[in-house]
Biopython code that builds the backbone (N, CA, C, O; Angstrom):
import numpy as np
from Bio.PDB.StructureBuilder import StructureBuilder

atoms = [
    (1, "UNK", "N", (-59.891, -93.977, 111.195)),
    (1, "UNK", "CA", (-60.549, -93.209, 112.204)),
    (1, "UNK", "C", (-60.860, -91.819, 111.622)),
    (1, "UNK", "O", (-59.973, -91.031, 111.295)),
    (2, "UNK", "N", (-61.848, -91.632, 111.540)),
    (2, "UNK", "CA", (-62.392, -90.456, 111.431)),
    (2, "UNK", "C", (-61.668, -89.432, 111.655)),
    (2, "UNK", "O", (-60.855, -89.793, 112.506)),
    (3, "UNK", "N", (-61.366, -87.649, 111.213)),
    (3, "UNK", "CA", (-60.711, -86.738, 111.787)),
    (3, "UNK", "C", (-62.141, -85.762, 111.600)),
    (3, "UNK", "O", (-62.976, -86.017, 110.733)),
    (4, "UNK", "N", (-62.275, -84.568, 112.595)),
    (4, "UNK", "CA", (-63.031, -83.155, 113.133)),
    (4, "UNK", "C", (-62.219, -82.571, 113.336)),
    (4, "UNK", "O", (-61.166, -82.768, 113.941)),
    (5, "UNK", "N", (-62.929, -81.196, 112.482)),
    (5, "UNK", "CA", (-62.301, -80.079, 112.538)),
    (5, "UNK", "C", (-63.487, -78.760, 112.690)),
    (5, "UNK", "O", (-64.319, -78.437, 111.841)),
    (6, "UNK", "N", (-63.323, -78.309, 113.677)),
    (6, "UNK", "CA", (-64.725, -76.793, 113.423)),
    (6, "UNK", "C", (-63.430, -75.720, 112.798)),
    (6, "UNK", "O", (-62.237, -75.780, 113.098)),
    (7, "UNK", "N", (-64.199, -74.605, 111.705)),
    (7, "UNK", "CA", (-63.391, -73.665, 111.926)),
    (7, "UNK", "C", (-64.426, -72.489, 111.935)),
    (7, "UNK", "O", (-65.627, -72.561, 111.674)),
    (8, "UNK", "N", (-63.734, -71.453, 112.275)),
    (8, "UNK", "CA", (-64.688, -70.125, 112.106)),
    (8, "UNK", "C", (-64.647, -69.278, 110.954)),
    (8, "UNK", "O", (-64.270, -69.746, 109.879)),
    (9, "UNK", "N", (-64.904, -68.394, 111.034)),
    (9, "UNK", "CA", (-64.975, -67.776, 109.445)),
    (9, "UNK", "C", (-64.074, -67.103, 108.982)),
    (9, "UNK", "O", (-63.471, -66.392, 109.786)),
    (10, "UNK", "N", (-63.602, -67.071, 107.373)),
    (10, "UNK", "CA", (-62.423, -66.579, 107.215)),
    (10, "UNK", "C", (-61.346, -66.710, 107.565)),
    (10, "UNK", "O", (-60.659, -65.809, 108.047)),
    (11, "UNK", "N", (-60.984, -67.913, 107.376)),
    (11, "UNK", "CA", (-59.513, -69.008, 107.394)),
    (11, "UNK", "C", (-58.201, -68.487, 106.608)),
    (11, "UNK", "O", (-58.588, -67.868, 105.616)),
    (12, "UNK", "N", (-57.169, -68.504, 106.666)),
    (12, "UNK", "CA", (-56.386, -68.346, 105.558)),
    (12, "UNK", "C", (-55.153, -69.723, 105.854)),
    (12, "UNK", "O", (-54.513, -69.712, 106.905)),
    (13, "UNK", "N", (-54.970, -70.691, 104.958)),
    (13, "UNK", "CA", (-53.848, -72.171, 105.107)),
    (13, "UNK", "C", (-54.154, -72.301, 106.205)),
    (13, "UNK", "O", (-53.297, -72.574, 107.045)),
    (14, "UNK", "N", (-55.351, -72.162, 106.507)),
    (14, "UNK", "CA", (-55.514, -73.356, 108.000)),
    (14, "UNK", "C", (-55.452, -74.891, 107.674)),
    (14, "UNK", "O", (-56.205, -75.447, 106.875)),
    (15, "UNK", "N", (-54.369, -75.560, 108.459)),
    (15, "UNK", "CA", (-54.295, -77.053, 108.552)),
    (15, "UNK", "C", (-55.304, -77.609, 109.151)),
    (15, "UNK", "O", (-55.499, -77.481, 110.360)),
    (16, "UNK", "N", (-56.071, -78.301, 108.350)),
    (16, "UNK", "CA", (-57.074, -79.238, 108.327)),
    (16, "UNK", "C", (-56.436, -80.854, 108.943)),
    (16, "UNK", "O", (-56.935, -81.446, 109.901)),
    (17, "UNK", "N", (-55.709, -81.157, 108.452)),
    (17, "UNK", "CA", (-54.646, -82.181, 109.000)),
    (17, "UNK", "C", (-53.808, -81.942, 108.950)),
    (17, "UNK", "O", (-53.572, -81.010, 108.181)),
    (18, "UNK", "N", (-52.791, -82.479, 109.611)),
    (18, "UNK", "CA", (-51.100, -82.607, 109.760)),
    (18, "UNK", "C", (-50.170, -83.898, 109.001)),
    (18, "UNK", "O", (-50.593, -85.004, 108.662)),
    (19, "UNK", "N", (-49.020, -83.445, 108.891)),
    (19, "UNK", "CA", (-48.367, -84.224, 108.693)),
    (19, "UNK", "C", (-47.889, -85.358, 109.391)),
    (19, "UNK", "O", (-47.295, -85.164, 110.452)),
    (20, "UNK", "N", (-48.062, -86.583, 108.944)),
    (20, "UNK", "CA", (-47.811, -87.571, 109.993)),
    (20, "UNK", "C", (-49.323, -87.724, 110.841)),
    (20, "UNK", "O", (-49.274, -87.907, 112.057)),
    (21, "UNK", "N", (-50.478, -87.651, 110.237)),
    (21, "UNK", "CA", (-51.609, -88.007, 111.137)),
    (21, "UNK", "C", (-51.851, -88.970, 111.119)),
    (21, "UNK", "O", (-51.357, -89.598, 110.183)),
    (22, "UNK", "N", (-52.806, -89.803, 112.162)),
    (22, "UNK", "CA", (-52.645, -91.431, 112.491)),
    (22, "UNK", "C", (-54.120, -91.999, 111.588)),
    (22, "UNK", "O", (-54.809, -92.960, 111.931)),
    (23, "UNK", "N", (-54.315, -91.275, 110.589)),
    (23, "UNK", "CA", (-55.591, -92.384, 110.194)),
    (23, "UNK", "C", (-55.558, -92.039, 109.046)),
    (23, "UNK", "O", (-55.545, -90.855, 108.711)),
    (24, "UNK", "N", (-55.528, -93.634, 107.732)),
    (24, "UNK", "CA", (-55.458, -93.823, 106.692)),
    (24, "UNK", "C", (-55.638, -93.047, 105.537)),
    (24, "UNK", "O", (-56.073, -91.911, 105.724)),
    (25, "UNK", "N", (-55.389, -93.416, 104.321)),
    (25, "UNK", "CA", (-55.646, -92.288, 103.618)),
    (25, "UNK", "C", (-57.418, -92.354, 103.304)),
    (25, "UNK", "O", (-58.285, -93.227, 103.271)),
    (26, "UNK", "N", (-57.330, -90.904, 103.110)),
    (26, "UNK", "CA", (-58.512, -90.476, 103.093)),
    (26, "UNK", "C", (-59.616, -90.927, 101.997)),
    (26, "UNK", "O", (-59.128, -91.276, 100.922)),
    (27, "UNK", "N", (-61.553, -90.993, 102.137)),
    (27, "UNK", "CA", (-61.791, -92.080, 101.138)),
    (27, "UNK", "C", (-63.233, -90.653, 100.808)),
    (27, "UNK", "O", (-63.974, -90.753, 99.831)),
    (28, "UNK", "N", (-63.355, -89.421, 101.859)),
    (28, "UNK", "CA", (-64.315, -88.761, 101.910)),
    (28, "UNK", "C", (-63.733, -87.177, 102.779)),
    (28, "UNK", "O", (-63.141, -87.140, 103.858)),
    (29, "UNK", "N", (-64.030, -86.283, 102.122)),
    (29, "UNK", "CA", (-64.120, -85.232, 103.158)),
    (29, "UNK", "C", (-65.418, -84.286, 102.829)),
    (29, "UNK", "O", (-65.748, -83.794, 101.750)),
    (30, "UNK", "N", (-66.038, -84.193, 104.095)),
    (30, "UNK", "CA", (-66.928, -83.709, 104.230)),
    (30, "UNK", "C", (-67.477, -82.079, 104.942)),
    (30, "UNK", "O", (-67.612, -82.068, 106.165)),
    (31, "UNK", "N", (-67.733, -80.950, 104.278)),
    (31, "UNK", "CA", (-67.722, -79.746, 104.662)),
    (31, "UNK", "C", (-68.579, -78.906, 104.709)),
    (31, "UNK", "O", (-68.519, -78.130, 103.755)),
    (32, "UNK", "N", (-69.564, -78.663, 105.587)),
    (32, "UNK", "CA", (-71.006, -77.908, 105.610)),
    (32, "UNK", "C", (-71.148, -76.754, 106.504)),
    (32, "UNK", "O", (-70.732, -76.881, 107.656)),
    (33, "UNK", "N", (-71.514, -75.985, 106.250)),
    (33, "UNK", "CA", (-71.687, -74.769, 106.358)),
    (33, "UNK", "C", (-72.575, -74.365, 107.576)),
    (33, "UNK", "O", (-73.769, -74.226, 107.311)),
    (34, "UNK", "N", (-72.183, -74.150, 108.895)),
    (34, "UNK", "CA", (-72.655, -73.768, 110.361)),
    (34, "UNK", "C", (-73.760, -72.814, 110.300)),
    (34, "UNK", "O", (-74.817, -72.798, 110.932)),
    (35, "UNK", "N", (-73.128, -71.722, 109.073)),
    (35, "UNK", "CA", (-73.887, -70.583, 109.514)),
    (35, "UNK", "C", (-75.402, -70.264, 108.825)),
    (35, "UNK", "O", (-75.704, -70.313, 107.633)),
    (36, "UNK", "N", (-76.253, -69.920, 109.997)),
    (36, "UNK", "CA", (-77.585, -69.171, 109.599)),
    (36, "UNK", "C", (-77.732, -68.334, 108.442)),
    (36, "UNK", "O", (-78.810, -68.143, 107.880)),
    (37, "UNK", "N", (-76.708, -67.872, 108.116)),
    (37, "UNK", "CA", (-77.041, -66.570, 107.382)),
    (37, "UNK", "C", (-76.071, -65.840, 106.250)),
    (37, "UNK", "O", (-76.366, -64.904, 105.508)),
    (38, "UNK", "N", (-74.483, -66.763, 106.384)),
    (38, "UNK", "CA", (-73.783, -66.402, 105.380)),
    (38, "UNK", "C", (-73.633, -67.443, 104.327)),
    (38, "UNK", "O", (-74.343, -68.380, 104.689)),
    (39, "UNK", "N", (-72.974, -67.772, 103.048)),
    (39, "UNK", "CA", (-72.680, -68.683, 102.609)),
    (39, "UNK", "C", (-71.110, -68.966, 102.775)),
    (39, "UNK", "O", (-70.492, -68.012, 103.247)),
    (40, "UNK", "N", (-70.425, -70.003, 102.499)),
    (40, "UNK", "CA", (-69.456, -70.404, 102.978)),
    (40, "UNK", "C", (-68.339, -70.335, 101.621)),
    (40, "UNK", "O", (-68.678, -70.877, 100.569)),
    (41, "UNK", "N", (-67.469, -69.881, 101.689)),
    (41, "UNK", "CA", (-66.538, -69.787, 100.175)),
    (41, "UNK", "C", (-65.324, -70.743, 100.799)),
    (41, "UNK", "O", (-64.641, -70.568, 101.808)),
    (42, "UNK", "N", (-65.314, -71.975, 99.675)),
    (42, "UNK", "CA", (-63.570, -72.478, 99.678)),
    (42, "UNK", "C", (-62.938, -71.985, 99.127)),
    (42, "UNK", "O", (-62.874, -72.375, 97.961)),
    (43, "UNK", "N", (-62.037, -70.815, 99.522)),
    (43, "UNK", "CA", (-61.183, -70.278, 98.221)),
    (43, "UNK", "C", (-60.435, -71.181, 98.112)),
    (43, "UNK", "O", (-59.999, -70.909, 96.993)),
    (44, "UNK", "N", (-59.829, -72.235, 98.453)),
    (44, "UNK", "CA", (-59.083, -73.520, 98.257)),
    (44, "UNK", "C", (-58.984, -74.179, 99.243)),
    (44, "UNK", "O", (-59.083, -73.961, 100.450)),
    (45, "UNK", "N", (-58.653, -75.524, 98.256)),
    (45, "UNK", "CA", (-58.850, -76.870, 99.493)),
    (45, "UNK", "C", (-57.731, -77.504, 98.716)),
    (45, "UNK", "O", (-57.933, -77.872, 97.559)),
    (46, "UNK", "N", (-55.934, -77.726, 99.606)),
    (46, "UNK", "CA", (-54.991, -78.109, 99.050)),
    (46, "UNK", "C", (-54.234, -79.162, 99.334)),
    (46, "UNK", "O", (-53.837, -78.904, 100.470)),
    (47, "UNK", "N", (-53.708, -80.353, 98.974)),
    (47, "UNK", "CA", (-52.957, -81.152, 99.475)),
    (47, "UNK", "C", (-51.114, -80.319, 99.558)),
    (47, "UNK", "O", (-50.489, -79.997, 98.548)),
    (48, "UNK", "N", (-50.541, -80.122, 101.170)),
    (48, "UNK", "CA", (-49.515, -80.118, 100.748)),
    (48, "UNK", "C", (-48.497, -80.681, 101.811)),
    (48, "UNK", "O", (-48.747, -81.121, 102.933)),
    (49, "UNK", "N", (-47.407, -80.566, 101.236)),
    (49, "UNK", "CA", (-46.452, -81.678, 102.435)),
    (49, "UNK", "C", (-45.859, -80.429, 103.127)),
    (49, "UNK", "O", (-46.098, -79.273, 102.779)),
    (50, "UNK", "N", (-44.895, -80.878, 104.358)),
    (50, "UNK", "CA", (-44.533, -81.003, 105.543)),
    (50, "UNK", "C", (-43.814, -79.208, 105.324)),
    (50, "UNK", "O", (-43.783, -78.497, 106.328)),
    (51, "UNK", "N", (-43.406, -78.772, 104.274)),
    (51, "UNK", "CA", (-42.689, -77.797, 104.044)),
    (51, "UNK", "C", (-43.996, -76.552, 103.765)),
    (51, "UNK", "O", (-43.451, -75.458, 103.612)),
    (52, "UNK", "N", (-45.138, -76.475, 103.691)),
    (52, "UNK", "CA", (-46.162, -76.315, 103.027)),
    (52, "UNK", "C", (-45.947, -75.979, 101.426)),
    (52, "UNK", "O", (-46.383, -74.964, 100.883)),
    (53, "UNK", "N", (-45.259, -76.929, 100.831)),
    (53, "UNK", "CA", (-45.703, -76.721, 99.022)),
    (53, "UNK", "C", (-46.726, -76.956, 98.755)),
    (53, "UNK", "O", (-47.264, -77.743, 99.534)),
    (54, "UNK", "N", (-47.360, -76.593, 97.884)),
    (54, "UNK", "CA", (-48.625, -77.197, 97.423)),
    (54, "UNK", "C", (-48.386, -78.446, 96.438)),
    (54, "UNK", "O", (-47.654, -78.456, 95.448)),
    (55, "UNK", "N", (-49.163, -79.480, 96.932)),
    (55, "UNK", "CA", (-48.693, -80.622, 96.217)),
    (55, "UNK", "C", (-49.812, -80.826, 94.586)),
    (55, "UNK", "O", (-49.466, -80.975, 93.414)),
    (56, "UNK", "N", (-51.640, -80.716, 95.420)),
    (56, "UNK", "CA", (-52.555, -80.637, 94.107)),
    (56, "UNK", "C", (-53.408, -79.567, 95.321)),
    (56, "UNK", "O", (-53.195, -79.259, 96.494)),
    (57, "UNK", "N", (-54.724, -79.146, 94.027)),
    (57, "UNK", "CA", (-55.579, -78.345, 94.724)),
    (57, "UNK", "C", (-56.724, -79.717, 94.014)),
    (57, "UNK", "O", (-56.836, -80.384, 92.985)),
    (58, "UNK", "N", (-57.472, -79.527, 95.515)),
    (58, "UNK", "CA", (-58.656, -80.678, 95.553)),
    (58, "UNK", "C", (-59.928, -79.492, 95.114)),
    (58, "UNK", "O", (-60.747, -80.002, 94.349)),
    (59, "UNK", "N", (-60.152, -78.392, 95.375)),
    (59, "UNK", "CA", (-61.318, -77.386, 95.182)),
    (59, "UNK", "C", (-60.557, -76.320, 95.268)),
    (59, "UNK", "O", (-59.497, -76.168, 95.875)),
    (60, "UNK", "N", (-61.609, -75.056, 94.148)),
    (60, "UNK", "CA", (-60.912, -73.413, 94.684)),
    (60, "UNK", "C", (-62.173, -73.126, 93.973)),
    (60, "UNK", "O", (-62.611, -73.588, 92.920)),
    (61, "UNK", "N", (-62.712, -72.148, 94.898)),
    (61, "UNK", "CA", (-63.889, -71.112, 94.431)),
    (61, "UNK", "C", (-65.372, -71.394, 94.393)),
    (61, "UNK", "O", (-66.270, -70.832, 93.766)),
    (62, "UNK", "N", (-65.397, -72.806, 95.551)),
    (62, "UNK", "CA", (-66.374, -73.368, 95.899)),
    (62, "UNK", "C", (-67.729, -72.584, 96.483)),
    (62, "UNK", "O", (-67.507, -71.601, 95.776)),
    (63, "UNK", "N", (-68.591, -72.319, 96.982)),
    (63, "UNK", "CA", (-69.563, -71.705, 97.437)),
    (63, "UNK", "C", (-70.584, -72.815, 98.218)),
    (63, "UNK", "O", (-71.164, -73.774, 97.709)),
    (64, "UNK", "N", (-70.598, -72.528, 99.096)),
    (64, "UNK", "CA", (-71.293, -73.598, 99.795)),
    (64, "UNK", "C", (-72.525, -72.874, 100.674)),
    (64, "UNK", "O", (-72.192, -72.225, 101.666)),
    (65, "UNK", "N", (-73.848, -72.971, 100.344)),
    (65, "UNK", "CA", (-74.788, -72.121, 100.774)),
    (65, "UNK", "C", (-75.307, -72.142, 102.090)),
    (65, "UNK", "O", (-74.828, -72.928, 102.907)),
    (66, "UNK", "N", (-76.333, -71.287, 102.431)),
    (66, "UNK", "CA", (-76.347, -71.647, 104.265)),
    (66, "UNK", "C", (-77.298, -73.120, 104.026)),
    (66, "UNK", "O", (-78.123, -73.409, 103.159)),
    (67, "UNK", "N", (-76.954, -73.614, 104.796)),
    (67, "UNK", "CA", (-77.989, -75.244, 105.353)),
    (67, "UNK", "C", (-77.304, -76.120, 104.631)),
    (67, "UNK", "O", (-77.607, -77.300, 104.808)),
    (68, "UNK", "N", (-76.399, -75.858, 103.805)),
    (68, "UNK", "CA", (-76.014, -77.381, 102.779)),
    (68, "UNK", "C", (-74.185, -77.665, 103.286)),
    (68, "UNK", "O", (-73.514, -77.088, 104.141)),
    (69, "UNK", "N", (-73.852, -78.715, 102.395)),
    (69, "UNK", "CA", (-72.564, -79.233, 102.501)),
    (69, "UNK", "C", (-71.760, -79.564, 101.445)),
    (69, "UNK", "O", (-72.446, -79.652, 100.427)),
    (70, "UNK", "N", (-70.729, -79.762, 101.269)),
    (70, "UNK", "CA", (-70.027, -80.253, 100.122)),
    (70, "UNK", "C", (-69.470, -81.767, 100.303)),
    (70, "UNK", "O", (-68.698, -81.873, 101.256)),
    (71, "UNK", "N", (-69.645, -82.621, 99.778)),
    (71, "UNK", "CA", (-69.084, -84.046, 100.081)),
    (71, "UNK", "C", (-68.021, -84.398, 98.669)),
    (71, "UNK", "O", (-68.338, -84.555, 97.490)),
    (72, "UNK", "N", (-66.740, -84.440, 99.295)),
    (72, "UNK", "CA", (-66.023, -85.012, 98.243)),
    (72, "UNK", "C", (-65.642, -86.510, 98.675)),
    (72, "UNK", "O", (-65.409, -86.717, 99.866)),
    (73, "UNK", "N", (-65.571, -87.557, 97.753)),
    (73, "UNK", "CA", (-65.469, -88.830, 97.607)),
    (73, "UNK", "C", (-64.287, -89.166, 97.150)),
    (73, "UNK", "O", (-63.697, -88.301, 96.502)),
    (74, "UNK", "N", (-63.641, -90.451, 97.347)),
    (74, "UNK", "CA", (-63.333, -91.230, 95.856)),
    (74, "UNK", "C", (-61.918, -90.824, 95.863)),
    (74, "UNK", "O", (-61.353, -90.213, 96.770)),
    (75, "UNK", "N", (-61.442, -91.200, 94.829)),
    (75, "UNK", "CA", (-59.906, -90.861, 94.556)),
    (75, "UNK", "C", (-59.688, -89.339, 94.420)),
    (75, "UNK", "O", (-58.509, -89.006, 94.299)),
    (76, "UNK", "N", (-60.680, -88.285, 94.418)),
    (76, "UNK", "CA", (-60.555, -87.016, 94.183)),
    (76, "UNK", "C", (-59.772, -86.570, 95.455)),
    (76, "UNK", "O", (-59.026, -85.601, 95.319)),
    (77, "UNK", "N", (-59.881, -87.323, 96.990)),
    (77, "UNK", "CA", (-59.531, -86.781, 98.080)),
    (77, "UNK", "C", (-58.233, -87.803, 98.578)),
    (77, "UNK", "O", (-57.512, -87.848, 99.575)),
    (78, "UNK", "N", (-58.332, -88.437, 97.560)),
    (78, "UNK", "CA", (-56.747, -89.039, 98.085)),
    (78, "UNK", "C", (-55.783, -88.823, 98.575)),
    (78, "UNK", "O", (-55.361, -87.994, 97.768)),
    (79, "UNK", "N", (-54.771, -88.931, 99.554)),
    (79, "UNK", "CA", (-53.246, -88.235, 99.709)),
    (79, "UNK", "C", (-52.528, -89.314, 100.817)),
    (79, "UNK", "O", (-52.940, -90.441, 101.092)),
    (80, "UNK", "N", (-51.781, -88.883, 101.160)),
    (80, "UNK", "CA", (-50.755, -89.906, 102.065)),
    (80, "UNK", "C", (-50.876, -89.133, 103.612)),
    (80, "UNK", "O", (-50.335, -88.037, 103.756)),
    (81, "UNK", "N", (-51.289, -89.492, 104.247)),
    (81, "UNK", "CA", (-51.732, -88.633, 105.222)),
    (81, "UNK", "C", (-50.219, -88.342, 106.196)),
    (81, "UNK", "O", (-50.236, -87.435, 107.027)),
    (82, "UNK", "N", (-48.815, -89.286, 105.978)),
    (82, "UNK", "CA", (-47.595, -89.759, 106.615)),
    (82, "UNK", "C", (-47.322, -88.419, 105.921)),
    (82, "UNK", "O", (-47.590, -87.447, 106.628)),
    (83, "UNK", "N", (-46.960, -88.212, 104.982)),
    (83, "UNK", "CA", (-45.880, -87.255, 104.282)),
    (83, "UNK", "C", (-46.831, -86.034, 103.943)),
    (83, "UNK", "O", (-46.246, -84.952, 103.984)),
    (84, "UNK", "N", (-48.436, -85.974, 103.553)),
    (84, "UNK", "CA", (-48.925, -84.837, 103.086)),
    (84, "UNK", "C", (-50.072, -84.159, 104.293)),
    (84, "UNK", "O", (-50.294, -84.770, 105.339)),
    (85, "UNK", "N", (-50.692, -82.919, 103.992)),
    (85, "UNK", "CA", (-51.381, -82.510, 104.982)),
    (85, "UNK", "C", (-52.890, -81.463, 103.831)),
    (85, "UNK", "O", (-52.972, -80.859, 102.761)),
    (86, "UNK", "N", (-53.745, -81.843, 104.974)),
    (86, "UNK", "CA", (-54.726, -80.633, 103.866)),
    (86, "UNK", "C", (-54.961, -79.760, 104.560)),
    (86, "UNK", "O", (-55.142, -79.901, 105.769)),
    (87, "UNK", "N", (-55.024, -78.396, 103.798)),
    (87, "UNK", "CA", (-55.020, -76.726, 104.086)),
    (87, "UNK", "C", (-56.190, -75.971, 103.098)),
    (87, "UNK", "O", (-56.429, -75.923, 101.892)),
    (88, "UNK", "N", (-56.782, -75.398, 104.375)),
    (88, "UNK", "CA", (-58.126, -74.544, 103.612)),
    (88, "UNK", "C", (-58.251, -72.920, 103.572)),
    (88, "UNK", "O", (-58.163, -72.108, 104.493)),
    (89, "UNK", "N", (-58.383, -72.817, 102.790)),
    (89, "UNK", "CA", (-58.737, -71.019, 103.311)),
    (89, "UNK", "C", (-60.080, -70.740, 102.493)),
    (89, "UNK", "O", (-60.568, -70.986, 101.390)),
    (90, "UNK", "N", (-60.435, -69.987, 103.855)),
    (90, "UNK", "CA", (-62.501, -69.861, 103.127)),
    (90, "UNK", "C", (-62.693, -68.001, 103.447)),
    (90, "UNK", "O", (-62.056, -67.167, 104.091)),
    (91, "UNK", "N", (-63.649, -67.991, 102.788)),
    (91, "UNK", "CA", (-63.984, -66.270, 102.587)),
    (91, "UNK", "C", (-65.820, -66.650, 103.221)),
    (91, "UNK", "O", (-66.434, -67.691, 103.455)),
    (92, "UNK", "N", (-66.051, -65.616, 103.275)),
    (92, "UNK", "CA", (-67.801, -65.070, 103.350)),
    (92, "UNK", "C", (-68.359, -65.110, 104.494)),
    (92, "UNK", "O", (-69.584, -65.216, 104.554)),
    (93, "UNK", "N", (-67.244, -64.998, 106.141)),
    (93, "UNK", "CA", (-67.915, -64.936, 107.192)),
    (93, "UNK", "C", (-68.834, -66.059, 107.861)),
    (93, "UNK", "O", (-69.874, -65.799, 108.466)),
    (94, "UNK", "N", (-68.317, -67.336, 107.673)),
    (94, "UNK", "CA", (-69.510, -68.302, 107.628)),
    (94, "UNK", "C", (-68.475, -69.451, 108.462)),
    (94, "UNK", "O", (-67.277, -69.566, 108.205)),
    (95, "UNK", "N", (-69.093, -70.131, 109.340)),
    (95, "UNK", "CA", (-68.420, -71.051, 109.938)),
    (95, "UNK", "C", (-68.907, -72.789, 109.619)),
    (95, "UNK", "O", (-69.890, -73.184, 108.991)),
    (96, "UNK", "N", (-67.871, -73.563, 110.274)),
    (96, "UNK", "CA", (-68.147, -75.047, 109.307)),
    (96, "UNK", "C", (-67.142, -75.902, 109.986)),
    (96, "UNK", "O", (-66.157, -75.631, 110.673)),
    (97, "UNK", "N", (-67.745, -77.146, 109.547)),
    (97, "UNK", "CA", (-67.479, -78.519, 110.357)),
    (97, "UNK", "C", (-66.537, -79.387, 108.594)),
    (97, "UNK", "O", (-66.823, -79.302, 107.400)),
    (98, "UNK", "N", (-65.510, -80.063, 109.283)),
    (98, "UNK", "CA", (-64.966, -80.840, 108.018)),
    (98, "UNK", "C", (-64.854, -81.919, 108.826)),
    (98, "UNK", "O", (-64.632, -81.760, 110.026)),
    (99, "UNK", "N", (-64.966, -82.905, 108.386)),
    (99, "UNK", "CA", (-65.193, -84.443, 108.328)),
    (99, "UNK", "C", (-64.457, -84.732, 107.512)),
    (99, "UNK", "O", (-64.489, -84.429, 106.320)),
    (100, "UNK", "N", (-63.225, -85.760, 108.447)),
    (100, "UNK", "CA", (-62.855, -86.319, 106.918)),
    (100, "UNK", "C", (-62.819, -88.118, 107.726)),
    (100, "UNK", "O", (-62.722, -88.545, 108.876)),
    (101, "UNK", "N", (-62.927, -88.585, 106.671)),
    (101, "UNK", "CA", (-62.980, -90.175, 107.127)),
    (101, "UNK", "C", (-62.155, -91.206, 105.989)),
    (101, "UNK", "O", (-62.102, -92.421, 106.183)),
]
sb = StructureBuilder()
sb.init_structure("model")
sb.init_model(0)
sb.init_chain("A")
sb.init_seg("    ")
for serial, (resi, resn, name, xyz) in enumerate(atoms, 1):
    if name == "N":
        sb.init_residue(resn, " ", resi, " ")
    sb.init_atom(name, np.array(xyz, "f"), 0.0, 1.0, " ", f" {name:<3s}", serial, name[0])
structure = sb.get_structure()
């Protein structure tokens, strides 16, 4: 099942998912950029478990421009969704939708 998330601009370890969430591990996450007029910065995109360690970093220092998206695929977005959780923090005033499926 699909997970949505809106966030607004300038995040810092915002949980994107939780620990213990009810839908499989992940095969895509998807992240595009709301705003008219700013561009969107991932200063990181992290897998970490229940304690918040950081387990891997999936992206850091991404730039995501106004009108576009970032699509990650594949084993790059892998994790255990039971024991791990993903956490974002973004810079540049810019708001955005994550998809993960």
């Amino acid at each position: 099942m699909p997970s949505y998330k809106e966030i607004s601009s300038n995040q810092t370890n915002l949980d994107v998912t939780s620990v213990g969430s009810e839908f499989t591990t992940p095969t895509e996450i998807y992240i595009a950029n709301k705003d008219s007029s700013n561009a969107l910065t991932i200063d990181s995109l992290i897998i970490a478990d229940s304690s918040n360690t950081q387990i891997a970093t999936i992206v850091r220092g991404v730039v995501i421009p106004v009108g576009t998206a970032l699509s990650l695929n594949s084993k790059s977005v892998g994790f255990n969704p039971k024991i791990h959780k993903l956490r974002i923090s973004t810079s540049g005033s810019a708001a955005a939708s994550i998809i993960i499926t």
